[in-house]
VEXDREN-2710 file (C-alpha; in Angstrom, 1 decimal):
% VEXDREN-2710
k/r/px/py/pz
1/UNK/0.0/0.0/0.0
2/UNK/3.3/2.3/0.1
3/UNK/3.0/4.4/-3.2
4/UNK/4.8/7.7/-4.2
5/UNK/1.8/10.6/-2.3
6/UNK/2.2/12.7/-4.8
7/UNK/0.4/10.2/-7.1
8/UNK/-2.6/11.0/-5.1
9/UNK/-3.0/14.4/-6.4
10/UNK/-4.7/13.4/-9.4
11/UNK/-7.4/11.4/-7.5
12/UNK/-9.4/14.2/-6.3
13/UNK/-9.3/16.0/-9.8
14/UNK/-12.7/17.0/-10.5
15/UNK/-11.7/16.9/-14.3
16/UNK/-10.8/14.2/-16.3
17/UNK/-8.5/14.8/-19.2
18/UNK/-11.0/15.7/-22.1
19/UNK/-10.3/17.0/-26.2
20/UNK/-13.1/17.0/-28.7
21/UNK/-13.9/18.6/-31.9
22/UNK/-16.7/18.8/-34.4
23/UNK/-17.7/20.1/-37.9
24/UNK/-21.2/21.0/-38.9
25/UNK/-22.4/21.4/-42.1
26/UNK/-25.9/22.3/-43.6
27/UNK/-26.7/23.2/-47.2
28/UNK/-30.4/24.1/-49.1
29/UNK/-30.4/24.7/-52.3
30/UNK/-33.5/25.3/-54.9
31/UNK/-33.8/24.3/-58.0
32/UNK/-36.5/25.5/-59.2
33/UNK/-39.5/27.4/-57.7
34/UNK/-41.2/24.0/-56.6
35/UNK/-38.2/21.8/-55.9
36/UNK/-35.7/22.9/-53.1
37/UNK/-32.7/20.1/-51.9
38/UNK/-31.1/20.4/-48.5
39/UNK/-28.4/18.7/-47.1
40/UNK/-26.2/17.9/-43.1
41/UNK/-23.5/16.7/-42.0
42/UNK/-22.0/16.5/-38.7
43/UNK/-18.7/14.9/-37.9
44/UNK/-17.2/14.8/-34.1
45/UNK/-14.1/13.3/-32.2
46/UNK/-13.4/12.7/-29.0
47/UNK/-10.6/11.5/-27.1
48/UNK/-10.2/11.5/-22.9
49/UNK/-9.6/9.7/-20.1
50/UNK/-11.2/8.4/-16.4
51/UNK/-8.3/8.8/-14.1
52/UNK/-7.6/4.9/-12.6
53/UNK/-4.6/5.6/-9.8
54/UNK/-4.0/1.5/-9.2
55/UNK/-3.8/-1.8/-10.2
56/UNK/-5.3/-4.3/-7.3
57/UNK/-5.0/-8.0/-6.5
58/UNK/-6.4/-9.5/-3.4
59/UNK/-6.5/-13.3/-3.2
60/UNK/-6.7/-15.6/-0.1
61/UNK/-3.5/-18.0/0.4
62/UNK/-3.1/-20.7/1.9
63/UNK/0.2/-21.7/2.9
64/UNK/0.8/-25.3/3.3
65/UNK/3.9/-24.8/4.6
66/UNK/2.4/-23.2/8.2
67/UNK/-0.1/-24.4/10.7
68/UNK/-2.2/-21.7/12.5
69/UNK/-0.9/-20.6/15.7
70/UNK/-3.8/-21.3/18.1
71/UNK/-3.3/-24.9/17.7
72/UNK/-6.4/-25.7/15.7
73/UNK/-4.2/-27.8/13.5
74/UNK/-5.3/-26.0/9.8
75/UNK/-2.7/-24.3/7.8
76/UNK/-2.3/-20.7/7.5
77/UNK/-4.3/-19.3/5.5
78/UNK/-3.7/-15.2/4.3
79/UNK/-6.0/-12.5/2.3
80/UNK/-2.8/-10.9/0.1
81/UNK/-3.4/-7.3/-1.1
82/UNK/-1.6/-5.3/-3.1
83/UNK/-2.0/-2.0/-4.7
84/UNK/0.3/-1.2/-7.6
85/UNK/0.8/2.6/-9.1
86/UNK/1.8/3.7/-12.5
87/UNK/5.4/4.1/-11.6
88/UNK/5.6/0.6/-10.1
89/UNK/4.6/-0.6/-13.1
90/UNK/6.4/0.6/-15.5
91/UNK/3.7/2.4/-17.3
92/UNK/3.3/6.3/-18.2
93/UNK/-0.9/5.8/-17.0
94/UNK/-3.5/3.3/-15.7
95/UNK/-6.0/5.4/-17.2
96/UNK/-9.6/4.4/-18.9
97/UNK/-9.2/6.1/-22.0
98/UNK/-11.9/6.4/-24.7
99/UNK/-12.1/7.7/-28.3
100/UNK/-14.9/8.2/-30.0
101/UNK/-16.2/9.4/-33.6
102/UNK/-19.3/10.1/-34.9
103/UNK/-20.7/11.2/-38.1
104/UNK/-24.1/12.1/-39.7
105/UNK/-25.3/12.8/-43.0
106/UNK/-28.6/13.5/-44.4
107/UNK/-29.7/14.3/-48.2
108/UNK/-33.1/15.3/-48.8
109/UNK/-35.6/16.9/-50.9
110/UNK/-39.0/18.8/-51.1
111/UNK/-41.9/19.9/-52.5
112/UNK/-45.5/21.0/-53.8
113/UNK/-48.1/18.2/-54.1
114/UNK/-51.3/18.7/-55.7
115/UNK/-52.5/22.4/-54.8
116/UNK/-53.1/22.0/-51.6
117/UNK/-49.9/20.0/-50.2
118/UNK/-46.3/19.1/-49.5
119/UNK/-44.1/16.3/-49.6
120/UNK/-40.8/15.5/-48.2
121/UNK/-38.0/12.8/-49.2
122/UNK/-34.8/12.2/-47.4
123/UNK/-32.5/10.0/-46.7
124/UNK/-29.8/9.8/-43.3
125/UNK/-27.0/7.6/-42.4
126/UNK/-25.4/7.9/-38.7
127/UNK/-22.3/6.0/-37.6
128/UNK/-20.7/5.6/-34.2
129/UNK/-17.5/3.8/-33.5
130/UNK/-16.3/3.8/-29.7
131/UNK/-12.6/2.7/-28.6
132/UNK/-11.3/1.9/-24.7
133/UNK/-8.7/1.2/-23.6
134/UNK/-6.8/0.2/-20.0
135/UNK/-3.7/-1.6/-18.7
136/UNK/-4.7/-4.4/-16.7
137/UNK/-2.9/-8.0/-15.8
138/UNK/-3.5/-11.5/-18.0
139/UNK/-4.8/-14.1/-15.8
140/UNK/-2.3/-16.4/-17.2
141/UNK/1.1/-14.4/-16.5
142/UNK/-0.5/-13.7/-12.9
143/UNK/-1.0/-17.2/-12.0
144/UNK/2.5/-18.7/-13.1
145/UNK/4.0/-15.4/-11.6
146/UNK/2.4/-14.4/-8.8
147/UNK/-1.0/-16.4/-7.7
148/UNK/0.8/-19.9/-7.9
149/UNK/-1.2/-23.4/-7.5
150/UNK/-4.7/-24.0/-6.8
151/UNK/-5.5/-24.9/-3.0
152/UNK/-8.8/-25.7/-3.0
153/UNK/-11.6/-23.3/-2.1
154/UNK/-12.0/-20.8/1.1
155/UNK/-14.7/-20.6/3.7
156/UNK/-16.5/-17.9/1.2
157/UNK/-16.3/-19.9/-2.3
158/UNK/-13.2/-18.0/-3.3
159/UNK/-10.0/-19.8/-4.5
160/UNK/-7.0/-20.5/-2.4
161/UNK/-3.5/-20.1/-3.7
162/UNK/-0.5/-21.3/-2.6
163/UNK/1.5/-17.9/-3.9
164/UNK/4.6/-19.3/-4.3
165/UNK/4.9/-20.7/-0.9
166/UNK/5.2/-24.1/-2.0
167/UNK/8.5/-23.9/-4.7
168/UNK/5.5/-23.5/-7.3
169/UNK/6.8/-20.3/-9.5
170/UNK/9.7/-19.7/-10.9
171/UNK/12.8/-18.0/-9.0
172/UNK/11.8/-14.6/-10.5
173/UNK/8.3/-14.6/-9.9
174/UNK/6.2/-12.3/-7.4
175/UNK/4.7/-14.5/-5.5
176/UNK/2.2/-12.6/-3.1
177/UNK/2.1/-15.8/-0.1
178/UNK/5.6/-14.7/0.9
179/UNK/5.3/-11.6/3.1
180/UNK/8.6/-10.3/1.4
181/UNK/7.8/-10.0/-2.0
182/UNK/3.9/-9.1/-1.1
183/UNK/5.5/-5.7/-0.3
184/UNK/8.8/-5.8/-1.9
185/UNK/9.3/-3.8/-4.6
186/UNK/7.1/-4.7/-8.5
187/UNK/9.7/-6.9/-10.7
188/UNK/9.7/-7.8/-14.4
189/UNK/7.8/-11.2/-13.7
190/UNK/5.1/-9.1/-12.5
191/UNK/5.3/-6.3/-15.3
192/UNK/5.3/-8.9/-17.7
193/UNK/2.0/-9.9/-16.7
194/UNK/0.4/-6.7/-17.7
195/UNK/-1.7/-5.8/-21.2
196/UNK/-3.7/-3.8/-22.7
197/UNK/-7.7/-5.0/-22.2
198/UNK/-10.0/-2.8/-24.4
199/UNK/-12.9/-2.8/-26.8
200/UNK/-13.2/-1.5/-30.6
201/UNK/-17.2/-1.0/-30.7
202/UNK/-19.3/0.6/-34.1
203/UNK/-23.2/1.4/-34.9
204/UNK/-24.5/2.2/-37.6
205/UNK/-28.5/3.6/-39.0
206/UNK/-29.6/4.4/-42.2
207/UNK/-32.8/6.0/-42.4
208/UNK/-35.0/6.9/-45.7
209/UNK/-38.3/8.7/-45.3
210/UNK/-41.1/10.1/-47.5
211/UNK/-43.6/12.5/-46.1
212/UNK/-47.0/13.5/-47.8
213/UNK/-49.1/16.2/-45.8
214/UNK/-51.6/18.9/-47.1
215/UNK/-55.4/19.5/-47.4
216/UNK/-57.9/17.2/-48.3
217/UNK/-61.8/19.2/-48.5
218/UNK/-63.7/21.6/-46.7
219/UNK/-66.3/20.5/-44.0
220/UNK/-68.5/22.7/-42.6
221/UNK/-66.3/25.3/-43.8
222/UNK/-63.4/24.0/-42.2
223/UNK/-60.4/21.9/-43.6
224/UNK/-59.9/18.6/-43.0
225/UNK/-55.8/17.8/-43.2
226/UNK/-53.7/14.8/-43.5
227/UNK/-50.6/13.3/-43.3
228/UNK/-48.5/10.4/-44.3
229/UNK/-45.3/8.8/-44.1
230/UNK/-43.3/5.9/-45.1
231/UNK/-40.1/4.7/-43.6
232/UNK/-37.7/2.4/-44.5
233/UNK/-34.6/1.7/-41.6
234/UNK/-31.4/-0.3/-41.7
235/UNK/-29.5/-0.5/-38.2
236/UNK/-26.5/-2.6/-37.3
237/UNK/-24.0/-3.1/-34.4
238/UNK/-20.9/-5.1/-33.4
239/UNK/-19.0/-4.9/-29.8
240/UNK/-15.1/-6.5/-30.4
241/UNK/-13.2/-7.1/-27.2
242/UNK/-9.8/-7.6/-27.5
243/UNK/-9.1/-11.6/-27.5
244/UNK/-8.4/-11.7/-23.7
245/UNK/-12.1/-10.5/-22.8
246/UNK/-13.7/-13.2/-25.1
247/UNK/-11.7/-16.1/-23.8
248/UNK/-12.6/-18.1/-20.1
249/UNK/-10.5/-17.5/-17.6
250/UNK/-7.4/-20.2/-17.2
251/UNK/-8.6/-24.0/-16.4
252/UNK/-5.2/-25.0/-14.9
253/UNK/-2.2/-23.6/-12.1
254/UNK/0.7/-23.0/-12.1
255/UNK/1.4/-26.8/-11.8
256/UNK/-0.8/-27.4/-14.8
257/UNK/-3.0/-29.2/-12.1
258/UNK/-6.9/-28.0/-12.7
259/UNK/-8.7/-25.1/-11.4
260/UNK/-12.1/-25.3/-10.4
261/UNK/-14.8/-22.2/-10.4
262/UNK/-13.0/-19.3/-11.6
263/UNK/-15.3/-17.1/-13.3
264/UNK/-14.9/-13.9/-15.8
265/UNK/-12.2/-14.0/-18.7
266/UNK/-8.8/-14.7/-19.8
267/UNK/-8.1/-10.9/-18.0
268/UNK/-7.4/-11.2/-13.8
269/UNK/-10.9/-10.8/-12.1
270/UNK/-12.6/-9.4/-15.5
271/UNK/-16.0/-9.9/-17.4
272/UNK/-16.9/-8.5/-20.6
273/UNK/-20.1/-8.6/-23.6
274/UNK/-19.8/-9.2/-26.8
275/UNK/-22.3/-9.0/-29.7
276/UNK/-22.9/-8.6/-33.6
277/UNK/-26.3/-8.0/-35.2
278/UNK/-28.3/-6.1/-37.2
279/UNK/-32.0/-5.0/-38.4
280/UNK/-34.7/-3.9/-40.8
281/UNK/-37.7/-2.6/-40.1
282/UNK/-40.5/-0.7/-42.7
283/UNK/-42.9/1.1/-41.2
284/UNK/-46.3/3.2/-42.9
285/UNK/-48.5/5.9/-40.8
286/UNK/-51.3/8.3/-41.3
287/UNK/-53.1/11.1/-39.5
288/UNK/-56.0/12.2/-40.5
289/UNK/-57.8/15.6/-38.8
290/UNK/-61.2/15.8/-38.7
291/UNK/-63.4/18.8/-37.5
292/UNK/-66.8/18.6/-36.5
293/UNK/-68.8/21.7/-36.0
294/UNK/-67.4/25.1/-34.7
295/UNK/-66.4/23.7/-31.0
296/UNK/-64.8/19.9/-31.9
297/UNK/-62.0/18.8/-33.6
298/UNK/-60.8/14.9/-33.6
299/UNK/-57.2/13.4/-34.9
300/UNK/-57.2/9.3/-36.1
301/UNK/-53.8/7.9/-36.5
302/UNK/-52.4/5.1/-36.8
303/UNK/-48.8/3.6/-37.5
304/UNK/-47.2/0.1/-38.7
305/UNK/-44.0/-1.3/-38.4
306/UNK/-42.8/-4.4/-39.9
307/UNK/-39.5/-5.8/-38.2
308/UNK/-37.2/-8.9/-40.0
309/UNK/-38.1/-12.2/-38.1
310/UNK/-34.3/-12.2/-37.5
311/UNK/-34.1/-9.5/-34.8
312/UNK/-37.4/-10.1/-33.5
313/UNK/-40.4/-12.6/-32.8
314/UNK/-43.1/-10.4/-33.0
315/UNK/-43.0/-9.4/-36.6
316/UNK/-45.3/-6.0/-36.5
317/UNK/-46.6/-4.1/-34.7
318/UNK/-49.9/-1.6/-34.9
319/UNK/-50.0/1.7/-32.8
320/UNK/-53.7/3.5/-32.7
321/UNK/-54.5/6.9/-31.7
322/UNK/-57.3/9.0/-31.4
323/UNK/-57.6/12.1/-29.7
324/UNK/-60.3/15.0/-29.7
325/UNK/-60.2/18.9/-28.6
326/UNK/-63.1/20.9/-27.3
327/UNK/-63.0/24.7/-27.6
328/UNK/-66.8/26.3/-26.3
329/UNK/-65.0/29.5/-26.0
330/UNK/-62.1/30.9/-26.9
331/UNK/-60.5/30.9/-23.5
332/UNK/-61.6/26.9/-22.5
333/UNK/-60.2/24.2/-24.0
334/UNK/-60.7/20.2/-23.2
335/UNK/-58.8/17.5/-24.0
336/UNK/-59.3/13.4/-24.3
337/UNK/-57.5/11.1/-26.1
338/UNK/-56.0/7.1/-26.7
339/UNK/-53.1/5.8/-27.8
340/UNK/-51.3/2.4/-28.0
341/UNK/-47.2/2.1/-28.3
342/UNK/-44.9/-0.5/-27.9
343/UNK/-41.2/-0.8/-28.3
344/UNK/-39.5/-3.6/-30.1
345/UNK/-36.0/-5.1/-28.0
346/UNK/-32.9/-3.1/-28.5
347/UNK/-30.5/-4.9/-31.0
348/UNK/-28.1/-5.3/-27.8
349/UNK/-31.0/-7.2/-26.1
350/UNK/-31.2/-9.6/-28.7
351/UNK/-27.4/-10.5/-30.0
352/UNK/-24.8/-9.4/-26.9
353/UNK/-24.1/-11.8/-24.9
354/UNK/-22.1/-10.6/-21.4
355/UNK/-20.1/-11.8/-18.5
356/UNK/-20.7/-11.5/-14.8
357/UNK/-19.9/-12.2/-11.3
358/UNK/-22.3/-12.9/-8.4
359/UNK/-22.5/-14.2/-5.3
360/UNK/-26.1/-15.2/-5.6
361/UNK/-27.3/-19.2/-6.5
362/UNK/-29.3/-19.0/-9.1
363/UNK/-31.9/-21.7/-8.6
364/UNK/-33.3/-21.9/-11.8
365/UNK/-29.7/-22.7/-12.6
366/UNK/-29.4/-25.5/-10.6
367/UNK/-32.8/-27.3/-11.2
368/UNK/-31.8/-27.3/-15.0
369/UNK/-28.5/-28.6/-14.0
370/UNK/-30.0/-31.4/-11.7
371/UNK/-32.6/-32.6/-14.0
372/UNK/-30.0/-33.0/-16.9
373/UNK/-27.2/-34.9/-14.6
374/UNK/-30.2/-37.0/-13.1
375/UNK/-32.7/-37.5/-16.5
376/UNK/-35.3/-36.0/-14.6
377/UNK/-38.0/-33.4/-14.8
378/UNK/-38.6/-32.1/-11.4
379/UNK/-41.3/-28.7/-10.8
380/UNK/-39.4/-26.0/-8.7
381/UNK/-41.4/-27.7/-5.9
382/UNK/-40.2/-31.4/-6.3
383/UNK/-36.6/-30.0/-6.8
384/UNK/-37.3/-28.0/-3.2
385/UNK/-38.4/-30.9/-1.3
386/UNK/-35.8/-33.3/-3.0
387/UNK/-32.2/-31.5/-2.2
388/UNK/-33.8/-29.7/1.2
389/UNK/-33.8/-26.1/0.0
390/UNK/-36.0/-23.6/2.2
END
């Protein structure tokens, strides 16, 4: 836990280091009296960083070297902690650091329709890409230099490791079960074991629309209006960890003897997601308004989306609405109305698949497990009375 103070400065920075630009552009141009075309684009790029000041490993030992000393007759058995700075390390930062780009464009056109009316065409593709970035150590390198062989599992599900105190790592290593090198000063071994865990992320929506609006006919010498539009989307994502993040964590010790239960990633004490898909959806609407008398006015709408069977199970979806104002005077006005939405799953939803850690039993878990090691097919409530779970 002795590190250089001065590193602590940074800490308690209430800014993190940020740099961003952008370009915006936007055009219209006319081409005739009727026919006008307009244009966007937006560009930015951004680059910073979430200040990280250590690198941390805690793991319970157990040394088999050592009984306890209050005669018990159990061997010693440690929680090693360590935090590591930048300069320890060897590295200029432990920073998070991000980049990100972003770009828009959009094309369109407009114009008269009929006498009485408008339309509207244009088309718009986005893209986002996201980079991270962060040092952090390789589960491999830290076992067969620092964590040593597997020992079994401690009183709280975690694994024991011997840590070197058993002539299990190399001469050079930093094994954290000896006391000495636990505190002593970061060596190559231990430098070695570092990399660089990060994530290379993009999205991307393209968007085409038409848009038909105007007047239809008088009605009791008011006008009835309308509007229409028809959409056609493509969207598509993929999140890329680095190799590390997409690989289970190491299945043997230092010994080559295996490990049982460790959870995350090939990255020490580390999840990650990963995920690639993508989606088309069409979708027609129409409004119609409608006024009745002096005093009432009603709008009918409705809309329809039609996603691939790829990215969801639903197909389409219809979304009504209705809704009506009432004006007596001038200075009173009531309103009432319906509507019906829905949302379809977000693309991440559907294809990303991510890591985690928990503490919890999942029971669902284990009653699929049971039934498959025992060719059974016990209810929640058989598999509660048959294994004694309250």
């Amino acid at each position: 836990f002795c590190t250089d103070p001065a590193s602590g400065a940074p800490a308690i920075n209430f800014r993190n280091d940020n740099e961003s630009w952008s370009i915006n552009l936007t055009s219209d141009w006319a081409l005739n009296e009727n026919v006008s075309f307009f244009g966007d684009f937006l560009y930015n790029s951004s680059e910073s960083e979430s200040f990280r000041e250590f690198l941390f490993i805690s793991e319970d030992i157990l040394d088999l070297t050592q009984r306890d000393t209050v005669e018990f007759g159990f061997f010693d058995c440690d929680l090693a902690q360590r935090l590591f700075d930048a300069s320890e390390l060897g590295v200029e930062k432990l920073s998070n650091r991000f980049k990100e780009t972003s770009w828009t464009v959009a094309l369109g056109a407009r114009g008269p329709a009929f006498t009485t009316g408008d339309w509207e065409v244009s088309f718009n593709h986005s893209a986002y890409t996201s980079n991270t970035s962060r040092p952090w150590g390789r589960y491999r390198e830290l076992i067969d230099n620092v964590l040593g062989a597997y020992q079994g599992t401690s009183f709280f599900g975690t694994p024991w490791w011997s840590g070197g105190t058993i002539g299990d790592l190399p001469p050079d290593a930093f094994g954290i079960g000896d006391p000495n090198t636990l505190y002593g000063p970061a060596n190559d071994a231990l430098r070695g074991a570092l990399g660089t865990q990060g994530y290379e992320n993009e999205t991307r929506r393209t968007l085409a629309q038409f848009l038909l609006r105007g007047d239809l006919f008088e009605l009791g010498g008011q006008t009835v209006s309308y509007a229409t539009v028809l959409e056609l989307e493509f969207e598509d994502f993929e999140f890329n960890p680095d190799e590390l993040t997409r690989q289970r964590p190491p299945q043997t010790d230092s010994l080559g003897n295996p490990i049982v239960g460790l959870t995350g990633s090939g990255w020490y004490g580390l999840t990650g997601y990963a995920g690639e898909g993508d989606r088309e959806r069409a979708a027609i609407a129409a409004e119609l308004r409608v006024p009745l008398g002096r005093f009432l006015t009603v709008n009918l709408a409705g809309r329809v989306d039609e996603y691939d069977s790829g990215s969801t199970s639903f197909g389409s979806g219809f979304t009504p609405s209705v809704s009506a104002e009432f004006r007596p005077v001038d200075s009173l006005l009531f309103r009432a109305g319906y509507s019906e939405s829905f949302r379809a799953p977000d693309l991440v939803q559907v294809f990303t698949g991510t890591g985690f850690f928990t503490t919890e039993v999942d029971l669902i878990r284990c009653l699929d497990v049971y039934n498959i090691l025992n060719e059974t097919n016990l209810s929640p409530n058989e598999f509660e009375a048959e294994v004694g779970l309250g």
